[in-house]
PDBQT receptor file of N, H, CA, C and O in Angstrom, charges set to zero:
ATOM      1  N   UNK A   1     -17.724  -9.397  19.795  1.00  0.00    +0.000 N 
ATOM      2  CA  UNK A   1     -18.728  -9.515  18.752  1.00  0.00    +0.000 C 
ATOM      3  C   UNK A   1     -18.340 -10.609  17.750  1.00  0.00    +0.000 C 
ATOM      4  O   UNK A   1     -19.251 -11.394  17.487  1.00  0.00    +0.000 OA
ATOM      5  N   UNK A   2     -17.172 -10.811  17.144  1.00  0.00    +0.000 N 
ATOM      6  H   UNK A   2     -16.432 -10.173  17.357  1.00  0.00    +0.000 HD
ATOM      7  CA  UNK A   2     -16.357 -11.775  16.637  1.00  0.00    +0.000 C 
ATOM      8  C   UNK A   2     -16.377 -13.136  16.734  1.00  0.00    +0.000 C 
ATOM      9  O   UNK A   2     -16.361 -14.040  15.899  1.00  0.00    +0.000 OA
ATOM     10  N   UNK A   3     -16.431 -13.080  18.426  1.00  0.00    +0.000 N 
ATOM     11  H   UNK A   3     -16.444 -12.346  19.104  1.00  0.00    +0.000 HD
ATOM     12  CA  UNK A   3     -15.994 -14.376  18.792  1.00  0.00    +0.000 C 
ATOM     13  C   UNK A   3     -17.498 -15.032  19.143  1.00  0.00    +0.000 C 
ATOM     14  O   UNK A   3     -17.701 -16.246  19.172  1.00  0.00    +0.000 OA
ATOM     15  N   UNK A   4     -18.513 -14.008  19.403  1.00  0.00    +0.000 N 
ATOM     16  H   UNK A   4     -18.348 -13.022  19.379  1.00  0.00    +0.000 HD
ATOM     17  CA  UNK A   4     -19.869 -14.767  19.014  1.00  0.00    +0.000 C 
ATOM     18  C   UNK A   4     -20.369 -15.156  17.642  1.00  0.00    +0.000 C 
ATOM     19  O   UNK A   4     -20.829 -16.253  17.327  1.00  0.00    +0.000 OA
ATOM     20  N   UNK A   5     -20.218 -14.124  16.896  1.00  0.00    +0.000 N 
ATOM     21  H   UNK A   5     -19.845 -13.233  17.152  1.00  0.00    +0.000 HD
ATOM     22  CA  UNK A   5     -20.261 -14.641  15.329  1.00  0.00    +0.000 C 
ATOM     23  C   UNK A   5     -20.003 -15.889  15.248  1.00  0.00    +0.000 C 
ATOM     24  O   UNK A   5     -20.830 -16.745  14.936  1.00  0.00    +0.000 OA
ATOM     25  N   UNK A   6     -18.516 -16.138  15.601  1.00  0.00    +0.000 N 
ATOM     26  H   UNK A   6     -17.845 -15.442  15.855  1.00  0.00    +0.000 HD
ATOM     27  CA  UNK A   6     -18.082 -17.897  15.348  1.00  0.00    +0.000 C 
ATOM     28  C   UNK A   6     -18.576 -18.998  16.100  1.00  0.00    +0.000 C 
ATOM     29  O   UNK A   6     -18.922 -20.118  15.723  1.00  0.00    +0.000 OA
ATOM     30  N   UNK A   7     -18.546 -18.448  17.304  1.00  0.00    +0.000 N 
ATOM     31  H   UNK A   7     -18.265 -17.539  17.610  1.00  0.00    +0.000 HD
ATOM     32  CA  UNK A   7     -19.475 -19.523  18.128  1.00  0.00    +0.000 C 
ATOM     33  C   UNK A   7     -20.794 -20.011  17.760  1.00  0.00    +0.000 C 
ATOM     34  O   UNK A   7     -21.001 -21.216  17.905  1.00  0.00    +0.000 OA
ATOM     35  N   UNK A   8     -21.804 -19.200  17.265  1.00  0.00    +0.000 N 
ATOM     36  H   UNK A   8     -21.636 -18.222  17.147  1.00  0.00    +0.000 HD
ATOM     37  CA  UNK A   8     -22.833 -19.771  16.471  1.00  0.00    +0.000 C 
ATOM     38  C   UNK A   8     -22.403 -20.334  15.309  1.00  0.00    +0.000 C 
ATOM     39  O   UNK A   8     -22.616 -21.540  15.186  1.00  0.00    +0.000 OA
ATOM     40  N   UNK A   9     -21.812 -19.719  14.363  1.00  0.00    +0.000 N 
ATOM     41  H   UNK A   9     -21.639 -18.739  14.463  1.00  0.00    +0.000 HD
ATOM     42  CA  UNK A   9     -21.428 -20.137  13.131  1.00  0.00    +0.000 C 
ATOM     43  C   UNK A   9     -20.937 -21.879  12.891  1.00  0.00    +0.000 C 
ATOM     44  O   UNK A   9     -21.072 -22.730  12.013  1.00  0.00    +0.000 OA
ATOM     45  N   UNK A  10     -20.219 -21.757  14.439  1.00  0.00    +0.000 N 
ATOM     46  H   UNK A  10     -20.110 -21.065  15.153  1.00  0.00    +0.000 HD
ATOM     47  CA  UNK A  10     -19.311 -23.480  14.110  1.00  0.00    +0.000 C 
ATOM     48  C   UNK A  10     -20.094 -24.218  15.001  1.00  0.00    +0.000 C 
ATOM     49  O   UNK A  10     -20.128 -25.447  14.955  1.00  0.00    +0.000 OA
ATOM     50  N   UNK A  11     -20.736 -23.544  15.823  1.00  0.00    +0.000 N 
ATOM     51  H   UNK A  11     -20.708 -22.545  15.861  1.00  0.00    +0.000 HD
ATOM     52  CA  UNK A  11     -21.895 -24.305  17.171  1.00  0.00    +0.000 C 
ATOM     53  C   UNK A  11     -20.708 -24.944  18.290  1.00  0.00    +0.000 C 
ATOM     54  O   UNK A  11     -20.830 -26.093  18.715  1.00  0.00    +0.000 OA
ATOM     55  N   UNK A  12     -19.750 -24.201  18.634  1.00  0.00    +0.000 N 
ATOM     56  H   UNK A  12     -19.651 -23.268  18.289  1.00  0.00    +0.000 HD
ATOM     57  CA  UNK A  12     -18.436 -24.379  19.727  1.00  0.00    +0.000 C 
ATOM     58  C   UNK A  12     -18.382 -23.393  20.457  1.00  0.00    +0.000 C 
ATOM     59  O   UNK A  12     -18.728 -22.266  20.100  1.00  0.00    +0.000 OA
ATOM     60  N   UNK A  13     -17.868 -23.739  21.763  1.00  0.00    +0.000 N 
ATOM     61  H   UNK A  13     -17.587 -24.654  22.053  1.00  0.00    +0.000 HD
ATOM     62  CA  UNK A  13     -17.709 -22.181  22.320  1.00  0.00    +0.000 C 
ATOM     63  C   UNK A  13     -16.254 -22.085  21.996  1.00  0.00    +0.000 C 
ATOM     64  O   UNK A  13     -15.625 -22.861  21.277  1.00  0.00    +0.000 OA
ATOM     65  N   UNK A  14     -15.677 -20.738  22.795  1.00  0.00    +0.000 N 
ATOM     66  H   UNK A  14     -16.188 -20.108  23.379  1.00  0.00    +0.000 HD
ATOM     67  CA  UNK A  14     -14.909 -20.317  22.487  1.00  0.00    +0.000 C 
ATOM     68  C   UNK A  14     -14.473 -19.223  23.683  1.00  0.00    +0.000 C 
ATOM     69  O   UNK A  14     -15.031 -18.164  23.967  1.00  0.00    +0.000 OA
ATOM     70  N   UNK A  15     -13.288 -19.837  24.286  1.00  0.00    +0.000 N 
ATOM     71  H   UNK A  15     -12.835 -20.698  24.055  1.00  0.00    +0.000 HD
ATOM     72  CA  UNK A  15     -13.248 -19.160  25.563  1.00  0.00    +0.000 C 
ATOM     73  C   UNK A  15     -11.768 -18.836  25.321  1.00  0.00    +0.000 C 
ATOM     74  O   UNK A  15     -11.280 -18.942  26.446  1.00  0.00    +0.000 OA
ATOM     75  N   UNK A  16     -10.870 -18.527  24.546  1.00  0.00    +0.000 N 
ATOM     76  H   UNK A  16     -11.266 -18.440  23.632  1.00  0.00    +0.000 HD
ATOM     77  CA  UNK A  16      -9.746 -17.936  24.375  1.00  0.00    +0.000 C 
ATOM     78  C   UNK A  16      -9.368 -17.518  22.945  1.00  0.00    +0.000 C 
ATOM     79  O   UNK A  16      -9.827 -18.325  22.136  1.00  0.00    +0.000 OA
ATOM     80  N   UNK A  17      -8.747 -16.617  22.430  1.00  0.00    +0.000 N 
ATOM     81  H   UNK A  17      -8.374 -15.962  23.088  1.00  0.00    +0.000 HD
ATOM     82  CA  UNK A  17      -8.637 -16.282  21.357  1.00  0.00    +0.000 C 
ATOM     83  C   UNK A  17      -7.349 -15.085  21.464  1.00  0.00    +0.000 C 
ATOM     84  O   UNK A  17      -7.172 -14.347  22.433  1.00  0.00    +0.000 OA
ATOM     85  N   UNK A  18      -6.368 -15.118  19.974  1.00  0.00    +0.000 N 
ATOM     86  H   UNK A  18      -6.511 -15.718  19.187  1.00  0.00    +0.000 HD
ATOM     87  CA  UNK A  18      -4.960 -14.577  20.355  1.00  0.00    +0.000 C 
ATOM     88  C   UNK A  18      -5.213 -13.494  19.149  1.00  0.00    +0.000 C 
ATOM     89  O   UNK A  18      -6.081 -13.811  18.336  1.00  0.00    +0.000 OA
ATOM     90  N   UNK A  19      -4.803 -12.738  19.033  1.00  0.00    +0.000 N 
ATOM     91  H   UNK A  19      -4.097 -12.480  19.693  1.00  0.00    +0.000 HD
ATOM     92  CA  UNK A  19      -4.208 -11.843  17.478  1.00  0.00    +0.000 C 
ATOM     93  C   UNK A  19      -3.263 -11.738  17.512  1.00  0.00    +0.000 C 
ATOM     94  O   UNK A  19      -2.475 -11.867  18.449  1.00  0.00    +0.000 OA
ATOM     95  N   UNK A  20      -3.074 -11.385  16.133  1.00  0.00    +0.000 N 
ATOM     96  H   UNK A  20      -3.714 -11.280  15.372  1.00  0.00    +0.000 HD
ATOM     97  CA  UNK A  20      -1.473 -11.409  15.450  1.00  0.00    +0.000 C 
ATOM     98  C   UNK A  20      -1.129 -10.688  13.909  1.00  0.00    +0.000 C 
ATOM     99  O   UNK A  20      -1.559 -11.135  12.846  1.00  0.00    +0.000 OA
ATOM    100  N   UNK A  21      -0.599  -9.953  13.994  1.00  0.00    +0.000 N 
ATOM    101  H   UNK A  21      -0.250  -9.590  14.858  1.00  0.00    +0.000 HD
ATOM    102  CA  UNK A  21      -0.220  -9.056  12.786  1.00  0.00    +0.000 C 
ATOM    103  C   UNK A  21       0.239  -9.667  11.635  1.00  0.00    +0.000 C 
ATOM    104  O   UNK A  21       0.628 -10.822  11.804  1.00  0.00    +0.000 OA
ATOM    105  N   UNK A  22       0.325  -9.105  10.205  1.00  0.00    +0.000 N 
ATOM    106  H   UNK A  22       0.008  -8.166  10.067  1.00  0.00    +0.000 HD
ATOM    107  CA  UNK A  22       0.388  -9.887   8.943  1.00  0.00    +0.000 C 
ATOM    108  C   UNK A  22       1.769 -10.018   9.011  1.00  0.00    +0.000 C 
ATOM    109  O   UNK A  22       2.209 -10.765   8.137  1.00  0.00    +0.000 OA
ATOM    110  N   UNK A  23       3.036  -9.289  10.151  1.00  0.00    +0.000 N 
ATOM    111  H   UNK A  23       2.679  -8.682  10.861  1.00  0.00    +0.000 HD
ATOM    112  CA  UNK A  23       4.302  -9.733   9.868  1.00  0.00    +0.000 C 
ATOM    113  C   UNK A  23       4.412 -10.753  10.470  1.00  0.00    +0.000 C 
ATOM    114  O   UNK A  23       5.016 -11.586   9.793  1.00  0.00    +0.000 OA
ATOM    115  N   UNK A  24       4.081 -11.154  11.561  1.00  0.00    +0.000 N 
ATOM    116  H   UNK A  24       3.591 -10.477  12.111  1.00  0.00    +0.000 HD
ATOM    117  CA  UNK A  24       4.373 -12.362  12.367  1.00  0.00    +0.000 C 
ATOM    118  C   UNK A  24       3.893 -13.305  11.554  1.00  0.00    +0.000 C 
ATOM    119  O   UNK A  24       4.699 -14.204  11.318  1.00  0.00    +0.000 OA
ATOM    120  N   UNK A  25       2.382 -13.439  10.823  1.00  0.00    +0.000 N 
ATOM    121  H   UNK A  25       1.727 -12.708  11.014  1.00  0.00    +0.000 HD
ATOM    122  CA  UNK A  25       2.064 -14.720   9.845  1.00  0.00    +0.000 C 
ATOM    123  C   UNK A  25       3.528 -14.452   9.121  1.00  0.00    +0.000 C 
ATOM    124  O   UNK A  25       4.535 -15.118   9.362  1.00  0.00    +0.000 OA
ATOM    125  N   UNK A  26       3.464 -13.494   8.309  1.00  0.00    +0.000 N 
ATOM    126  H   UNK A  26       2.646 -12.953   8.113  1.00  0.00    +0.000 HD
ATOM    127  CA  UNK A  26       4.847 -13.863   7.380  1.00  0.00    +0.000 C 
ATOM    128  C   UNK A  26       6.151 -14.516   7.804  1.00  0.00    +0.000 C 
ATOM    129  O   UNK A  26       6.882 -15.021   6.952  1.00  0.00    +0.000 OA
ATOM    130  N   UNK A  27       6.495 -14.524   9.201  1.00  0.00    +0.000 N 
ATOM    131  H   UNK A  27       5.902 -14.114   9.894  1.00  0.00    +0.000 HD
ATOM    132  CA  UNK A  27       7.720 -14.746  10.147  1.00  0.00    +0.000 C 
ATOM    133  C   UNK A  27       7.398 -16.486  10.107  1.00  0.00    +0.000 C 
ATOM    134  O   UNK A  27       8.220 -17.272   9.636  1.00  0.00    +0.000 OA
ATOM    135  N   UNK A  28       6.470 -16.789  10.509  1.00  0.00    +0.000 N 
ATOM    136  H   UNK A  28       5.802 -16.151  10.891  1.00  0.00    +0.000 HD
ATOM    137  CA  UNK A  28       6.095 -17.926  11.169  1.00  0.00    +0.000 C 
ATOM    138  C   UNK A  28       5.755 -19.182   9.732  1.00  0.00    +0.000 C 
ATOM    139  O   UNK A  28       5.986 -20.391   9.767  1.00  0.00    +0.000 OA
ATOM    140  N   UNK A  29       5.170 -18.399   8.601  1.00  0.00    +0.000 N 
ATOM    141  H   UNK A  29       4.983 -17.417   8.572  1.00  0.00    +0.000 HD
ATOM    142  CA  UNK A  29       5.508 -19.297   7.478  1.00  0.00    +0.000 C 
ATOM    143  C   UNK A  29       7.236 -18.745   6.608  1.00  0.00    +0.000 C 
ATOM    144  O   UNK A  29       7.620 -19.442   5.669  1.00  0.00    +0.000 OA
ATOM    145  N   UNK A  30       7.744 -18.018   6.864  1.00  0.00    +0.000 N 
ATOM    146  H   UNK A  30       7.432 -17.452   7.626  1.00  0.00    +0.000 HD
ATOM    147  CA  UNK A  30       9.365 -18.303   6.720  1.00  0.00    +0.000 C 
ATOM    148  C   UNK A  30       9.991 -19.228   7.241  1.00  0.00    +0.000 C 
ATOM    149  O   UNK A  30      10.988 -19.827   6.839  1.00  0.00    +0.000 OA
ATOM    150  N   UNK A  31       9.244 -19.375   8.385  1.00  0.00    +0.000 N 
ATOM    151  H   UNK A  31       8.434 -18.888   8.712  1.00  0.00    +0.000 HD
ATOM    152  CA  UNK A  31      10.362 -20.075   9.764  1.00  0.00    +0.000 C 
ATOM    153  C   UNK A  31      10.316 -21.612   9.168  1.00  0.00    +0.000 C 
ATOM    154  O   UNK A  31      11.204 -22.464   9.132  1.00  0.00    +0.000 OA
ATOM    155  N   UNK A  32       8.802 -21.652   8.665  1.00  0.00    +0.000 N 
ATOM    156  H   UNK A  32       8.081 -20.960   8.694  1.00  0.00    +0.000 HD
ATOM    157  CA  UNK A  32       8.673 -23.154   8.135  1.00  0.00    +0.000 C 
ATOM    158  C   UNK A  32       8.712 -23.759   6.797  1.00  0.00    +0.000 C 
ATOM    159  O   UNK A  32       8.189 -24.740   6.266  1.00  0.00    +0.000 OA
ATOM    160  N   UNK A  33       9.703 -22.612   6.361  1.00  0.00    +0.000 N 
ATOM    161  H   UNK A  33      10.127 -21.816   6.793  1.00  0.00    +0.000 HD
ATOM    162  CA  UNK A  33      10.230 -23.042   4.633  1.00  0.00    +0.000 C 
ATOM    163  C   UNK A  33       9.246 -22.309   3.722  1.00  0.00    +0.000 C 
ATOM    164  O   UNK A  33       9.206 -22.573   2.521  1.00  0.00    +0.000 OA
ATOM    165  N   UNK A  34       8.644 -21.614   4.146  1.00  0.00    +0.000 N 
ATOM    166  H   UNK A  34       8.677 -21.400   5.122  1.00  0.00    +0.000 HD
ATOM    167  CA  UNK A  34       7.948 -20.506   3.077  1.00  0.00    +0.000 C 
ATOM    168  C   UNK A  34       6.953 -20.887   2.180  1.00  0.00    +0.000 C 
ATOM    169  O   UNK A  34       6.840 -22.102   2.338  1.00  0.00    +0.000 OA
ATOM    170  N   UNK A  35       5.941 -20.408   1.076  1.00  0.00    +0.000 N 
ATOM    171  H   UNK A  35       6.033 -19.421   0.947  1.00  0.00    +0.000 HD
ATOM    172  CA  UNK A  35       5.512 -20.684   0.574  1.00  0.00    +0.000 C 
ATOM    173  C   UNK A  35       5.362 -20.500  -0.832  1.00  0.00    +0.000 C 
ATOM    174  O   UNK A  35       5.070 -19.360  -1.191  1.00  0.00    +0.000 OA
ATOM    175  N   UNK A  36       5.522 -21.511  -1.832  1.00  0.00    +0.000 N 
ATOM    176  H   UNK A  36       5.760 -22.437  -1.540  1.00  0.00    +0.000 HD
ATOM    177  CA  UNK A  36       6.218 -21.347  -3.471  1.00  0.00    +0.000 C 
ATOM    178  C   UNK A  36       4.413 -21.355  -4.104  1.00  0.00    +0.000 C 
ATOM    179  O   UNK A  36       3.360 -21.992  -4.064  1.00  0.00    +0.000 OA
ATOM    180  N   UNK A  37       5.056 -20.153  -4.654  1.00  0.00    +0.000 N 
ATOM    181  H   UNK A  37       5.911 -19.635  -4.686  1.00  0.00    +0.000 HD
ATOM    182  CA  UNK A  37       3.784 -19.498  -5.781  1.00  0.00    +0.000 C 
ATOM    183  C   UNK A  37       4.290 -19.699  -7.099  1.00  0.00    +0.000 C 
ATOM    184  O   UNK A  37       5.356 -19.136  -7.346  1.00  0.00    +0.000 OA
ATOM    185  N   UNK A  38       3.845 -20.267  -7.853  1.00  0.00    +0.000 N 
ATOM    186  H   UNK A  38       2.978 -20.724  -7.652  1.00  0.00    +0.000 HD
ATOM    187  CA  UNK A  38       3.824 -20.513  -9.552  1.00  0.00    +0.000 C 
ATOM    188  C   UNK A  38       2.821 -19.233 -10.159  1.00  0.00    +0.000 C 
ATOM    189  O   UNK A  38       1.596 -19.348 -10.122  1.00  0.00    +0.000 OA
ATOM    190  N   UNK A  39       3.248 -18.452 -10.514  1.00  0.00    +0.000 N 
ATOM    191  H   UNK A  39       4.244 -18.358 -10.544  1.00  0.00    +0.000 HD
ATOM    192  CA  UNK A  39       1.909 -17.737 -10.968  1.00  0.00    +0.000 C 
ATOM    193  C   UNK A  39       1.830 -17.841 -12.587  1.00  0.00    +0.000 C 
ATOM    194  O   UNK A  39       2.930 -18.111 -13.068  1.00  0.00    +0.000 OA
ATOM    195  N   UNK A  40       1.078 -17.731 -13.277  1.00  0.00    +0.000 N 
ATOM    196  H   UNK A  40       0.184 -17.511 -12.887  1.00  0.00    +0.000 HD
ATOM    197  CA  UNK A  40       0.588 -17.428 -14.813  1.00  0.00    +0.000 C 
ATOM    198  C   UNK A  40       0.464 -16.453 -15.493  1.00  0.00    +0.000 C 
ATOM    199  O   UNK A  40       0.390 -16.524 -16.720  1.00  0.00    +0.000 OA
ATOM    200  N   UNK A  41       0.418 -15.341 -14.828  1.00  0.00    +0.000 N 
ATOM    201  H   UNK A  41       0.478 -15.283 -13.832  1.00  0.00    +0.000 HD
ATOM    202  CA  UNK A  41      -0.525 -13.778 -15.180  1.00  0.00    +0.000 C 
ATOM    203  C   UNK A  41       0.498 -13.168 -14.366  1.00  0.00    +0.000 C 
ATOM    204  O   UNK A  41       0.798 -13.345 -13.186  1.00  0.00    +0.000 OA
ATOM    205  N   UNK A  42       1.197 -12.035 -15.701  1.00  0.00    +0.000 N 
ATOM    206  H   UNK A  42       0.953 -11.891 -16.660  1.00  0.00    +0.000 HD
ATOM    207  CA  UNK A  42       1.942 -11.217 -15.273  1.00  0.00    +0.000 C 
ATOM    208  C   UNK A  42       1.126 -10.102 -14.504  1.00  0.00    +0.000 C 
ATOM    209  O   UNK A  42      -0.071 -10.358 -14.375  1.00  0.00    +0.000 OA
ATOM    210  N   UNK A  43       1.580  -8.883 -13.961  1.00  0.00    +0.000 N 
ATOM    211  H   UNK A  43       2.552  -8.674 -14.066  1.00  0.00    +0.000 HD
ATOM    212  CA  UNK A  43       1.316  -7.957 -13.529  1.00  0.00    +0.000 C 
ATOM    213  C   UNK A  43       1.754  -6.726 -13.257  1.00  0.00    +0.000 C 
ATOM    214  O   UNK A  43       2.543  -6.722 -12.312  1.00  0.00    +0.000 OA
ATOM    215  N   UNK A  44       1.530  -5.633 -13.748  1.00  0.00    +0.000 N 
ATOM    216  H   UNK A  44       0.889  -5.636 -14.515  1.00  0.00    +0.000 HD
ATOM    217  CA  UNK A  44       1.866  -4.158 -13.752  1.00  0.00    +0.000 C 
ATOM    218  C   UNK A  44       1.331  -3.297 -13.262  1.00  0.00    +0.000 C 
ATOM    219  O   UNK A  44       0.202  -3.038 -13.679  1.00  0.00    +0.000 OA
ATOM    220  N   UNK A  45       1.814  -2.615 -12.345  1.00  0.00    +0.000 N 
ATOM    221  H   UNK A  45       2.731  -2.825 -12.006  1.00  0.00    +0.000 HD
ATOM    222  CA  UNK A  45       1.028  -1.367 -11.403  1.00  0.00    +0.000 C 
ATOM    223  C   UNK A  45       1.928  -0.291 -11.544  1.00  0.00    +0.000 C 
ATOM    224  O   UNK A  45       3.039  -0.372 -11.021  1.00  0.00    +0.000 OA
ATOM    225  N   UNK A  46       1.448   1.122 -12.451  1.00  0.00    +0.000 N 
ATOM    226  H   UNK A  46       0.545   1.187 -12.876  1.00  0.00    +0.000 HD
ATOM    227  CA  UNK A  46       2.221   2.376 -12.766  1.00  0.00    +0.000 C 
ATOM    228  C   UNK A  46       1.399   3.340 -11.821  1.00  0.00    +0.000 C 
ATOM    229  O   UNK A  46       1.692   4.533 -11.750  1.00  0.00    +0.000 OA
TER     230      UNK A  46
């Protein structure tokens, strides 16, 4: 259902497609020096 969504959406087909869990993104931008956040706005969760 997904992969038709996009196929209209971008007007491409789309004949392979992979998943991947939010640890592996996290693994895979470690692997490549990570990513530096500056933030402004503290934050507190009690």
């Amino acid at each position: 259902m997904s992969m038709d969504t996009v196929e209209k959406l971008l007007d491409i087909p789309i004949d392979h497609y992979i998943t991947i869990n939010m640890q592996s993104i996290e693994k895979l931008v470690d692997a490549d020096g990570g990513v530096e956040i500056n933030k402004s706005l503290n934050f507190c969760y009690e």
